[in-house]
N, C-alpha and C positions, 0 to 999 in steps of 0.2 A: 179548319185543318182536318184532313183523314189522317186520322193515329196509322202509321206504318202498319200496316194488316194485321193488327189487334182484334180479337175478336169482335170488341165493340169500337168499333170504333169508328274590418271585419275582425268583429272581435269574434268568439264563440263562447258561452259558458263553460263551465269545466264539467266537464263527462267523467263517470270512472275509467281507470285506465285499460280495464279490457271488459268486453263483454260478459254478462252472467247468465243463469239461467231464471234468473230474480227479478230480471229488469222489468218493467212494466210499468201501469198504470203510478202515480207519486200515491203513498201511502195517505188516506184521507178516513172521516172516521164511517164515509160508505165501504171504501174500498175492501175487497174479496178477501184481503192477508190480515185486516183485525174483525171481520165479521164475523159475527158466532159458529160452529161449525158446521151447523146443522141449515144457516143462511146459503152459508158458503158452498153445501151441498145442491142445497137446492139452485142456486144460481150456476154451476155446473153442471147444471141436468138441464137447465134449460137454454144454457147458450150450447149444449151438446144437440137438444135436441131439435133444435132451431135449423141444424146442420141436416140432420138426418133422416129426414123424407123425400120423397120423391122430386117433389116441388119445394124450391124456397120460397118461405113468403116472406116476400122482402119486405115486408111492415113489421115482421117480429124482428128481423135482423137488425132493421134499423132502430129499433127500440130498446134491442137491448144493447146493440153497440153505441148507444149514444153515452150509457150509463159510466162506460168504460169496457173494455174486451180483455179477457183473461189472455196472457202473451199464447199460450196453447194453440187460444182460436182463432189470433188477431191474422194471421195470414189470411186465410180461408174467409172470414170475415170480410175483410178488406178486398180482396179476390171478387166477390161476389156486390159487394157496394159498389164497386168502381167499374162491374160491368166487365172484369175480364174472362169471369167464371159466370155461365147461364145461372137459368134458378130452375133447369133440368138437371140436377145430379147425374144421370145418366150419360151428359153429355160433356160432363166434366174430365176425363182422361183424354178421351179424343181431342178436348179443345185443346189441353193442356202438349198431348203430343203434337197436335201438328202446328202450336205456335215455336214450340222447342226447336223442331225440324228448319221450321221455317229462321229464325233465329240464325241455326246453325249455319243456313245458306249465306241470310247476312254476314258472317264472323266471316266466312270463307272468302264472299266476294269483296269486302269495303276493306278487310284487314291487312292488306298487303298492300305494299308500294303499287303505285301506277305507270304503268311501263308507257314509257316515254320512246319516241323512234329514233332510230340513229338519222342526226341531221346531216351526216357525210354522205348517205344515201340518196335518191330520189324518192318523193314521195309517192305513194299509190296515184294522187292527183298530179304528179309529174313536176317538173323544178317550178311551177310557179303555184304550188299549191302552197296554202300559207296556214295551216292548221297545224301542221304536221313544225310548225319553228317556236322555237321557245319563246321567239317576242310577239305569237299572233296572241290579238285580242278576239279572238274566238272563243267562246265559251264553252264549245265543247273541243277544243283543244286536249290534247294527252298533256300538254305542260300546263296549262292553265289550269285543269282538274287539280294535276299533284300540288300546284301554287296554293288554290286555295287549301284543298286537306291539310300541307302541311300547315298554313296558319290556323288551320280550326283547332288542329292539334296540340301546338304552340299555346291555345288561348285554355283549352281542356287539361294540359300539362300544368300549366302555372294554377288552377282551381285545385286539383284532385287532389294534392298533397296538403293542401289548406282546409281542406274538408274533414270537418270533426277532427282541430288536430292533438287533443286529448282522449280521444276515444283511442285505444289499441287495437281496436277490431280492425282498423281500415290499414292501419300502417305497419303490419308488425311485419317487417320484411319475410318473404318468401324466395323458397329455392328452388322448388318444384317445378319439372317443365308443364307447362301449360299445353291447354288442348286447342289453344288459339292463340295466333301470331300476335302477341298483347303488346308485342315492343316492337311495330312498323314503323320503318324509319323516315319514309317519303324526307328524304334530305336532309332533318334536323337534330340527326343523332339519337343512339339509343336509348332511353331513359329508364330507370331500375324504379318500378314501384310493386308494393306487397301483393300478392296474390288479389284478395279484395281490394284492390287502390285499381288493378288492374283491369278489374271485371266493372267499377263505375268508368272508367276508360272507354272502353267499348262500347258502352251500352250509350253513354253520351256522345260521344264521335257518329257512330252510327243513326243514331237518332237524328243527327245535326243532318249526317249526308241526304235521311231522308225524309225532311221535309226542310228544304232549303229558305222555305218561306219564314221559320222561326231561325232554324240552326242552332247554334250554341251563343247562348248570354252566359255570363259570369254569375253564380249563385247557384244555375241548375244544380250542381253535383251534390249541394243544399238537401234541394227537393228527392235525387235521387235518393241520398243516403240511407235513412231510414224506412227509406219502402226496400231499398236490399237488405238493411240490418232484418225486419220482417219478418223475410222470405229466407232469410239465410236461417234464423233462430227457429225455426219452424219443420226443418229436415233432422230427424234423426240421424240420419247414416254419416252425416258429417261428423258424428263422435265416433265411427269406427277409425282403423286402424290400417283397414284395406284402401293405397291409397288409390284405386281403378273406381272404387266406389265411393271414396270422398271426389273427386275428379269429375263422377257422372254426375254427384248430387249437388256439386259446385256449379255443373255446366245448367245443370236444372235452376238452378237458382237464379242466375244469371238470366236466362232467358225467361220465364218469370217477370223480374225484376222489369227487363226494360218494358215488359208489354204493362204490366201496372202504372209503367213509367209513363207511358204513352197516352194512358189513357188519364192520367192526374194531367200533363199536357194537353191534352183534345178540349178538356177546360181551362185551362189556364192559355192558351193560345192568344189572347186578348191581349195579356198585358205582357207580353214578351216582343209584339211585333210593334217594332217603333211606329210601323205607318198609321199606327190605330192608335197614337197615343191620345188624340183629339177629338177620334170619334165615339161612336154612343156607346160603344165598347170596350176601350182601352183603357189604360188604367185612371189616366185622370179622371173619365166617368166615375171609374171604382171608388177612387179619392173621394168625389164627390155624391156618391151615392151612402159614403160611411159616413161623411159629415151629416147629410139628411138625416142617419139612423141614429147617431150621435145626441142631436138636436131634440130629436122627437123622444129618445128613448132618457137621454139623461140633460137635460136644458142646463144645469147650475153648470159640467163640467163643460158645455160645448160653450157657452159665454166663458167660460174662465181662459180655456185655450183660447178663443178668437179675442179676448182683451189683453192676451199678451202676445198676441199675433203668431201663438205657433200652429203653423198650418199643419195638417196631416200627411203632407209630404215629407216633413222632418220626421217622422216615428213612423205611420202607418206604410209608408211605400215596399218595406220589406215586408211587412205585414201580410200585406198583397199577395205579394210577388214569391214570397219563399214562404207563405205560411206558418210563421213564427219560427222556422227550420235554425234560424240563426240568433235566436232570442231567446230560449230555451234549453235547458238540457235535457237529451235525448230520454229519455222518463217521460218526462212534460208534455214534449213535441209528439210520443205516441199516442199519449191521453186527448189530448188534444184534437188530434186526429181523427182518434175513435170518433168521436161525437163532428166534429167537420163533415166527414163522408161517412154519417149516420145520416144529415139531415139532405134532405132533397133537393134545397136548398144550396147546396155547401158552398158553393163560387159566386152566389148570388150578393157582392157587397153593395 
């Protein structure tokens, strides 16, 4: 799959009920919040300075993001592992603008209903043109278009409210108008979700429109979450008060997000597309390429599961597929992370 012009390119546990500025890595007796202070400095100085040269060199990044990423770094960290951010610093705003811009273009053009022609009319093709009818099976039909969006929408509406539904971050209703049509009706009525409920909205709809080859599965808003939680924890200005400037840092976030988004799908593309389910790529390879590591790396537990015939499909297919996003609370799921797209590896099951 080409990531939409990226640069490069159910139960849930229980969450606290709103976001902190604490969150991060689970407390371990490595971790940066009981280390001495003088560790703790010095591990600050060196995931700072990791950042701050000309050139990254993605062997330190990854080395030290495997350990764990302090939340400060974890955007920009992550940004630069997943290949959305060069490892020329220099070319880091420019990327960053003209994915935002670009971004922006998408909200404007996929965000709005799909204007359908008046069938009382003749069409540009004349009365036997049959694109222009609500029952043509044409695919590029104006009704066929709006047909599918609105069920993609339909499938993106029933997830997004289910997504993290302990967390507050995602659901704490909002009132504010937005800087993008986040409640497009294409025929199935308006639905009220939080500011952040709104912005994983978009970003997956949009995603789905552009690249029809995956589209929208059930779980992505999963995957999305935490790579927006992030990006979002990572901007100051959204503690002001100015709301022109929470709005801009929002919209930045937002765009951000999906290209991260994008780029965490450009590998996972595999096991999203059914028609790959069988081939050397798709997930049941995966299944079976975990059983092999299973096998080789821990023999006593892969005999215990295959003598009571629980296959890796019963546990491991979320595993997969959402990256532990649904097996974990959001703490865990970051840590976790860190050290997944540390390794060069990361999608290799």
């Amino acid at each position: 799959m080409s990531a939409p012009a990226s640069p490069t390119l159910p139960t849930h546990p229980s969450h606290p009920s709103e976001p902190s500025s604490s969150i991060g890595p689970p407390a371990t007796s490595e971790s940066p919040s009981r280390a001495p202070l003088s560790k703790r400095l010095a591990a600050e100085a060196a995931f700072s300075g990791a950042l701050s040269g000309p050139t990254v060199d993605l062997g330190e990044v990854r080395r030290l993001a495997f350990q764990g990423i302090p939340e400060k770094h974890r955007a920009l960290f992550w940004a630069v592992l997943l290949e959305y951010l060069p490892l020329d610093r220099s070319q880091w705003d420019s990327t960053r603008t003209k994915a935002r811009a670009l971004y922006r273009v998408y909200c404007e053009e996929f965000m709005k209903d799909v204007t359908v022609p008046d069938v009382s009319e003749p069409s540009e093709e004349g009365e036997s043109g049959v694109g222009d009818h609500p029952l043509s099976e044409d695919r590029s039909s104006p009704w066929n278009i709006r047909e599918t969006r609105r069920k993609l929408l339909e499938v993106i509406d029933t997830d997004v409210p289910r997504t993290m539904p302990s967390l507050g971050f995602f659901h704490t209703p909002g009132t504010e108008a937005e800087s993008h049509d986040s409640a497009v009706d294409l025929g199935h009525g308006r639905l009220r979700f939080s500011r952040r409920g709104n912005a994983l909205r978009r970003i997956l709809f949009i995603f789905a429109i552009l690249n029809p080859g995956i589209g929208y599965v059930q779980g992505m808003s999963d995957l999305l979450a935490p790579l927006y939680y992030v990006q979002y924890q990572a901007v100051p200005s959204l503690g002001l008060s100015d709301p022109a400037a929470v709005q801009s840092a929002e919209d930045d976030v937002e765009a951000d997000s999906f290209f991260v988004f994008s780029a965490v799908m450009a590998h996972l593309r595999s096991v999203f597309v059914r028609e790959m389910d069988v081939s050397g790529e798709g997930i049941q390879a995966c299944l079976s390429n975990l059983d092999t590591l299973l096998a080789r790396c821990d023999p006593e537990l892969h005999h215990s599961l295959a003598s009571k015939r629980l296959g890796h499909q019963l546990f491991a297919f979320k595993w997969v597929t959402l990256l532990f996003s649904q097996d974990f609370a959001l703490p865990d799921v970051l840590r976790i992370w860190d050290s997944l797209f540390a390794d060069s590896h990361r999608f290799c099951f």
